[in-house]
N, C-alpha and C positions, 0 to 999 in steps of 0.2 A: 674766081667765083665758085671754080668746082670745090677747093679745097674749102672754105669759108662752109660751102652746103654739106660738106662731110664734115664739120667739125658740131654743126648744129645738129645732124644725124644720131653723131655719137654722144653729144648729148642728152638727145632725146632719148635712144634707148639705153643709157643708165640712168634718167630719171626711171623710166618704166619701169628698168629691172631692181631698183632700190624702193619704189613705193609698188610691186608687186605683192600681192599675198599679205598687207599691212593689213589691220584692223582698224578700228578708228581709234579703239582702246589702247591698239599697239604705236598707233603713231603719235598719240596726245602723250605716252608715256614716254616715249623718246624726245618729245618737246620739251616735258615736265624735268625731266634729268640733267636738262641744262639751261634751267631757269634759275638761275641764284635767287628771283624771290621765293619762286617757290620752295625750292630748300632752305630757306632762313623759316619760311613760317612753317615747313612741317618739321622744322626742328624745334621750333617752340613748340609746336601741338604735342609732336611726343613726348617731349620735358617734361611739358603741364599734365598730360595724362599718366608718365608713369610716375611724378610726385604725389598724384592726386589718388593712383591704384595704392602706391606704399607707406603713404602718409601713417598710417599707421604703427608704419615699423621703422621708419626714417625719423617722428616727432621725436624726439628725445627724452622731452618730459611730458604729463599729460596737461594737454589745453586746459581744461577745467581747472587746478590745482595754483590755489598763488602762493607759491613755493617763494616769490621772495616778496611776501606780504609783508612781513615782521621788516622788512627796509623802507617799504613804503610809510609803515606805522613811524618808525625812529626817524626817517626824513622828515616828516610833515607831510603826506602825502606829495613827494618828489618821486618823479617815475626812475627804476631802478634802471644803471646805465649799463653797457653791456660789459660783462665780466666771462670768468671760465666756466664753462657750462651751459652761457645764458651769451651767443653771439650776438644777437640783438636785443639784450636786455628784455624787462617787463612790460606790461601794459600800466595802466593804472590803478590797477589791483594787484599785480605783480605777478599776473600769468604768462609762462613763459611766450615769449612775440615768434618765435622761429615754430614753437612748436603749433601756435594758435593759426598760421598762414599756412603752412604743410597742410592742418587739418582742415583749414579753413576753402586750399584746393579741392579735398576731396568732396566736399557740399558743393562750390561754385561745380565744377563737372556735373554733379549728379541734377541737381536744377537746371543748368541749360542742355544736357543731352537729354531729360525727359520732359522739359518741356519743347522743345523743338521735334521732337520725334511724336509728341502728343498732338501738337500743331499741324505737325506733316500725314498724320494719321488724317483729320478733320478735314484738311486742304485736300487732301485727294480724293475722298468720296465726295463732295462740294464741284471741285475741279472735274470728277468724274462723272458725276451727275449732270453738272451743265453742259462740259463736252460731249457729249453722247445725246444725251435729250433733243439739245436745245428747244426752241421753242417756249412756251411761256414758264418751263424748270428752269432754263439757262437765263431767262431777266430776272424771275425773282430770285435768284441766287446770287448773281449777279451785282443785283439793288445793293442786297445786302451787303455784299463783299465790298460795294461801291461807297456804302456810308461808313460803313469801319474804316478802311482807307484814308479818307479823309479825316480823319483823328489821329494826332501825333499818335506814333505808336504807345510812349510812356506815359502820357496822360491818360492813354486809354489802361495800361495796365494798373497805371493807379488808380484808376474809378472803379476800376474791377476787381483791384486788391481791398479798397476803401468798404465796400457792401458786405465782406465778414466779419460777424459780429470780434473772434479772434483771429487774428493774422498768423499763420505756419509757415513753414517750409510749402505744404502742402498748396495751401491758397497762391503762394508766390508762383509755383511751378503751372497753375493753372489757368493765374490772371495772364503770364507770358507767353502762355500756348494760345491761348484765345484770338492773342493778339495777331499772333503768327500764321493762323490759318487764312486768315485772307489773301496773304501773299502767297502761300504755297497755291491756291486755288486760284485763281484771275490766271499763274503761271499756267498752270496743267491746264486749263481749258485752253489757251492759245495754243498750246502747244497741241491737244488735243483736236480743235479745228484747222491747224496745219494739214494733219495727217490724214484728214475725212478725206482729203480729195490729194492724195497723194494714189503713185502708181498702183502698190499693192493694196492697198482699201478699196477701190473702185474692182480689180481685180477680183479680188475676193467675195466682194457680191455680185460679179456677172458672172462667178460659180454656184451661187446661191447660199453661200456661207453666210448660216445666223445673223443678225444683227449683235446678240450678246457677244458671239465668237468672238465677231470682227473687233469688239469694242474690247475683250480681256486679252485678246491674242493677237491684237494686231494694230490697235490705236494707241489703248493703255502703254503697255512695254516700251512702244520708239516714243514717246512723249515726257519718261519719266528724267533723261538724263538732266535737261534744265533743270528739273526740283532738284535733283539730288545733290547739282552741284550749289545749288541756293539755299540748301539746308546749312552749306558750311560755311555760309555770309550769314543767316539766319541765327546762326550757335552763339558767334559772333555780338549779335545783337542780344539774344536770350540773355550772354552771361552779363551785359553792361543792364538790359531792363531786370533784371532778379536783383542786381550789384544797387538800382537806384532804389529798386522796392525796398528792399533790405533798410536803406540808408535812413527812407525815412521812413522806419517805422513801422513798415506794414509787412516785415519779415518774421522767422523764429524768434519770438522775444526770450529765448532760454537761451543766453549768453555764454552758456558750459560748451556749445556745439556753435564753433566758431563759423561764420561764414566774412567775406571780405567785404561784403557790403554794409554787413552790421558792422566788424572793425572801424569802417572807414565813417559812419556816423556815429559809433564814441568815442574814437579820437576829437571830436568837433571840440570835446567840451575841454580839451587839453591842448589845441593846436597850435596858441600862440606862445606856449612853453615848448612844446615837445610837439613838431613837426612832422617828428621819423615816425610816430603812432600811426598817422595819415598817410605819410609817403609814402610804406611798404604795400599795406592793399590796394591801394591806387596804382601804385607801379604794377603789380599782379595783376591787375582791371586791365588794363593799358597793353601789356605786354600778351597777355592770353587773346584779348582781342585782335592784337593788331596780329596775332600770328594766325587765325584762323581765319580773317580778313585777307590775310596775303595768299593763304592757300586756296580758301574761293575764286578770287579774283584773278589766280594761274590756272587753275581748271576750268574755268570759263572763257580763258585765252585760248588753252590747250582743242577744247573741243568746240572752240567757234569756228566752222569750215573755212571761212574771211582769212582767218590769220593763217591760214597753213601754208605755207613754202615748198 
């Protein structure tokens, strides 16, 4: 028995001495380091970010230019197949496909990191407002956030892409943010009604600390970790709703400045000849998605206290 209580002894204090002086940032990150999914998807996030920063320098030829038009003309309009120079061949006008998907990363990035960042902006004064308030600010805010909700997300952002007289870049990044702020905010107000009656909040006004104080310095800040790691499920969704707006129709109709969701609705009109026009930016949708999906969905493992060992 005696040896049995010394072995649980020694146990116990090299748990204590190995989760001493941890952070919680330090111990999610030593989770995070030996999670294969999490490193499969922040290997895709990096890929896709730094083809999407160099795409510029990495295209080969330029997107806009149908450099092997005059094949398409002598084919009969047959899409040009892939040869030296041209790894995946042309499109249907015969602009180069390697270099239109390269350029086409760099718009897919710049759409869902500013509409999601746009959204997360809206979601936190909304979520800050209600969290703090409450009272008859936190129901009608609330309301609202309650009937956006309940509309798929992409139907919503197509009704909201649909009401510009022309559809941009701009419109698309807007209609996806719009959409977005309700889930950033419903988050931050829970999370922000956790914290009203946690120890240090109570504390801090039986010192007589501000109400504002309490709420920028001491509600605000331990509330934001859920958004932030929901931002990067959120991106997730931004680049597949921009990818559908695109697709039909309610993206940049200036086809010189490639994005994969317009790709992926003009292949439509060639898909039962030439598949591979479809398959590339669909595969790019898929793949960027699923990697900013896996790396959400490990930092949300990482810093749920539940899971910690």
């Amino acid at each position: 028995m005696t040896a049995r209580t010394d072995k649980i002894d020694k146990l116990a204090q090299h748990t204590a001495r190995s989760d001493a002086g941890v952070s919680l940032a330090a111990a999610a990150w030593r989770r995070l380091r030996r999670n294969p999914v999490f490193l499969l998807g922040a290997a895709i996030v990096v890929a896709f970010v730094v083809l999407a920063l160099l795409a510029p320098l990495l295209a080969p030829h330029d997107p806009a230019e149908p450099m092997l038009g005059d094949q398409v003309v002598r084919a009969r309009n047959e899409i040009p197949p892939s040869q030296p120079g041209h790894p995946l061949g042309g499109d249907q006008v015969g602009r180069d496909l390697l270099s239109r998907l390269l350029v086409g990363a760099q718009q897919t990035l710049l759409v869902g990191v500013l509409a999601t960042l746009i959204g997360l902006a809206g979601g936190l004064v909304l979520g800050t407002l209600a969290g703090a308030l409450s009272g008859w600010v936190d129901t009608v805010v609330m309301r609202v956030v309650d009937v956006m909700l309940s509309i798929p997300g992409l139907l919503l952002a197509v009704s909201i892409g649909s009401l510009f007289a022309q559809p941009n870049q701009y419109t698309v990044i807007l209609a996806v943010a719009i959409v977005q702020i309700p889930v950033f905010a419903r988050l931050l107000r829970g999370s922000m009604l956790a914290q009203r009656h946690s120890d240090h909040v109570l504390a801090a006004r039986a010192l007589g600390v501000r109400e504002r104080a309490i709420v920028f310095r001491h509600m605000l800040p331990n509330s934001l970790g859920p958004v932030i790691v929901q931002a990067t499920l959120v991106l997730a969704i931004a680049i597949i709703e921009a990818a559908g707006l695109s697709f039909l129709g309610l993206g940049n109709p200036d086809d010189r400045l490639p994005e994969w969701g317009q790709m992926l609705g003009q292949a439509q009109n060639v898909i039962d000849s030439h598949p591979e026009l479809a398959f590339w930016p669909a595969g790019c949708i898929v793949v960027v998605a699923l990697g900013f999906t896996l790396v959400g969905e490990s930092l949300r493992e990482a810093l749920d206290p539940k899971s910690r060992r």
